[in-house]
N, C-alpha and C positions, 0 to 999 in steps of 0.2 A: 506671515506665519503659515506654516502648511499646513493641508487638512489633516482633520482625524481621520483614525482609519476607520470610524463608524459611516463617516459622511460617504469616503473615498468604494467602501466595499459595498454599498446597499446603492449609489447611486452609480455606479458602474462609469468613474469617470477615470483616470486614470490613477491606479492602486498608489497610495500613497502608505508611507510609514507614519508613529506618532510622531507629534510635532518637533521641530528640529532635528528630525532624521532628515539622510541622503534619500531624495526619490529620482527613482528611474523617468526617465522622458517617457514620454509618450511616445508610441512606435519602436519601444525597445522593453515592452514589457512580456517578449515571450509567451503571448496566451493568458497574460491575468489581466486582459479584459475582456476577454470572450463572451459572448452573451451565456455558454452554454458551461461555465467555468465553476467549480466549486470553493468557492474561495474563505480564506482563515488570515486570521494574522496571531503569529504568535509572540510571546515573550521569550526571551532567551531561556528559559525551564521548560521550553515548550508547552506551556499553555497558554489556552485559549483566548487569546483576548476580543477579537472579534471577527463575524463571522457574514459571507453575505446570504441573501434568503435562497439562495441556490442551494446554499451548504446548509441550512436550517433545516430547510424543508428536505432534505435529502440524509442527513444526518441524526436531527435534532427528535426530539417528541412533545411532547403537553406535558410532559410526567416533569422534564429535567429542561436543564439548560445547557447549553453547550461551552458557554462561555467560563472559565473557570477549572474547565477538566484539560488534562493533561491532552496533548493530540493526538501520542499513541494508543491510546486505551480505545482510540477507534482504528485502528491497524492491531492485524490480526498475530499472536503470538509468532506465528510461524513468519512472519518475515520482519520483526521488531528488531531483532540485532544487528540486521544490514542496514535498517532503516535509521536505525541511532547512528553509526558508524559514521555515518552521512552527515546529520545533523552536527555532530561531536566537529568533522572537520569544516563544517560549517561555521561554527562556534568558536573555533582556533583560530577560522581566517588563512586557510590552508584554501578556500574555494569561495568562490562568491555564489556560486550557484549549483546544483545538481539537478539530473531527470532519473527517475528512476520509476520501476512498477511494484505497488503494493498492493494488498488484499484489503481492501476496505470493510469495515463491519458497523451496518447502523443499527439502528433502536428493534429492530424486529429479528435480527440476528441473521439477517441475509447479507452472503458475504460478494463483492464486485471487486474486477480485477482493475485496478483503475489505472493510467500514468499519472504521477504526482512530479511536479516539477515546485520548486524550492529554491530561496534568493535573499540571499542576506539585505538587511537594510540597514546602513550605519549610523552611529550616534550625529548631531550636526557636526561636532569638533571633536571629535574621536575616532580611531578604527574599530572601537569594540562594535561588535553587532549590538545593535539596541530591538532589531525584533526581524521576525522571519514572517517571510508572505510564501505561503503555500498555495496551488491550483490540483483541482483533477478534473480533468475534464470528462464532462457526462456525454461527449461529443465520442471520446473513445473508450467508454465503457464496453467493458468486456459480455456479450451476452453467448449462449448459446444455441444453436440451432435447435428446434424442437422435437429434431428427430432424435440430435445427442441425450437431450433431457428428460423427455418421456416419452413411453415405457424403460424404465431404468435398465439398463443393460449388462449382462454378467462379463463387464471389460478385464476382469483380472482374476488369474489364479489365486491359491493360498500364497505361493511362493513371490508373486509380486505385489499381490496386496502389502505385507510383511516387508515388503523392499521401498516402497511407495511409502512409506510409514518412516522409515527408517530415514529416510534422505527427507523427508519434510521435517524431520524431527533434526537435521543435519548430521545426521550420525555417516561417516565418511566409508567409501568402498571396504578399508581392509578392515576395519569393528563392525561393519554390517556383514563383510562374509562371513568372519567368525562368528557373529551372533546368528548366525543362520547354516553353519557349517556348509558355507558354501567356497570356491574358491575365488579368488578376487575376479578373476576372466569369467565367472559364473556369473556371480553378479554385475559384472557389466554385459554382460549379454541381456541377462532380462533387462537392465536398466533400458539399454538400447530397444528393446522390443516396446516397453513404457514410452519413452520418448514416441516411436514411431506408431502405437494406436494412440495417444492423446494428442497428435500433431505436433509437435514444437522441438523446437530446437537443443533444449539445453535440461538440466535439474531446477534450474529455478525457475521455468516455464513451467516445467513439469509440474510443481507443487501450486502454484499460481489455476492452472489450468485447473486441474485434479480439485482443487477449492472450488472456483467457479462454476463447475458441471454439478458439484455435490457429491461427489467422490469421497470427500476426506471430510469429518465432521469439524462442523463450526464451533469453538468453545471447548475443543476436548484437547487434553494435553496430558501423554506426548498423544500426534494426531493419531487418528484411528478411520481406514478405510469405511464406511457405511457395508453392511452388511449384504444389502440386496446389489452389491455392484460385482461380489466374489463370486466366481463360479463353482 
C-alpha cells in the first residue's frame, strides 16, 4: 500500500499521493523533495489536505489551520486567474505538470514572489486526477535588496502609478489609454519606462515585482500603488 501523504510530506521521503494513487519515482520528482521546499497536497477543489512543516511554519499560524482551506486564498487576487487556468488544465488532463510564478500571501500579510511548480497524481485505476502536489521553494524566494526597500523611493509618477494599477488589475493597452486619455503608443512608452526602472522583463514580472518591493498594496482590490512610492 502506499504512503499517506502525511507520512510522505513531514518525513521528506519521497512525496507520495493518497493511497492507490500513481507516485512519481524517486529522482523524477522535480524539486518536491528539497530540503528547502514548501510543500502541500491538495484535493481536486483545491484544497488543503496536507501540508509539510516547511509550508506550516511558513504559511500556517496558531490562530487557523491550513489544512481544509482552499490553496488559493493564500495566492494573491492579482495573479488567481492565471493560476486557476493552470490548475483547471490540470484537472482536464490537458498537462500533467506546470511551473509557473505566483504572489504568495501568509498569516501577517507579507506578500513573496515565489516559483510554484505543480503535478498531477492519478487515481491507481483511473486517469482522473485524484490529488495535486504543489512545491515553492523558499530556496527561490523573491527578496529585495535593502537599498530597493528602505528609504522608500519616489519610483513613479501620477501617470504611471495609474498605469501600474491598471495592468495589475489586467486592464489591457487600448481600455487603459482610454481610461487615461492617453494614446495606446503613450502608454506603452511608460509601460516600457515601468518595465526598465523595476528591472524585468515582461507585465507579469512587472506586477509580481511591484508586489514584492511593496509598491502596490497587499489586500487592496482593484490594486492601489502605496502612496509614498508617487512622486
Amino acid at each position: 500500500m502506499a504512503p499517506t501523504p502525511h507520512a510522505t510530506l513531514m518525513d521528506r521521503t519521497p512525496v507520495a499521493g493518497p493511497a492507490g494513487t500513481a507516485v512519481p519515482a524517486a529522482g523524477h520528482t522535480d524539486g518536491f523533495d528539497r530540503a528547502d521546499a514548501y510543500i502541500a497536497c491538495l484535493d481536486p477543489a483545491l484544497t488543503i489536505q496536507q501540508v509539510n512543516q516547511e509550508f506550516d511554519r511558513r504559511f500556517g499560524g496558531p490562530a487557523s489551520s491550513l489544512c481544509g482551506r482552499n490553496f488559493c486564498d493564500l495566492i494573491h487576487p492579482s495573479v488567481r486567474p492565471p493560476l486557476m487556468q493552470q490548475f483547471s488544465r490540470l484537472l482536464e488532463g490537458k498537462r500533467r505538470r506546470f511551473l509557473t510564478d505566483v504572489i504568495a500571501v501568509d498569516q501577517e500579510s507579507t506578500a513573496s514572489a515565489l516559483p510554484l511548480r505543480a503535478m498531477a497524481v492519478q487515481g491507481g485505476h483511473t486517469p482522473d486526477v485524484a490529488a495535486i502536489l504543489v512545491v515553492m521553494s523558499g530556496a527561490d524566494e523573491r527578496t529585495e535588496d535593502a537599498e530597493e526597500m528602505a528609504p522608500r523611493k519616489k519610483l513613479l509618477s501620477e501617470i504611471d502609478a495609474r498605469i501600474l494599477e491598471g495592468i495589475a488589475a489586467g486592464v489591457s493597452t487600448i481600455p487603459l489609454a482610454s481610461r487615461l486619455f492617453l494614446s495606446r503608443q503613450g502608454v506603452e512608452y511608460h509601460v516600457t519606462g515601468l518595465l526598465r526602472a523595476l528591472k524585468v522583463p515582461n507585465r507579469a514580472a512587472l506586477v509580481s515585482r511591484a508586489y514584492s518591493m511593496g509598491v502596490l498594496k497587499v489586500g487592496t482590490w482593484p490594486p492601489k500603488v502605496v502612496e509614498d512610492y508617487i512622486k
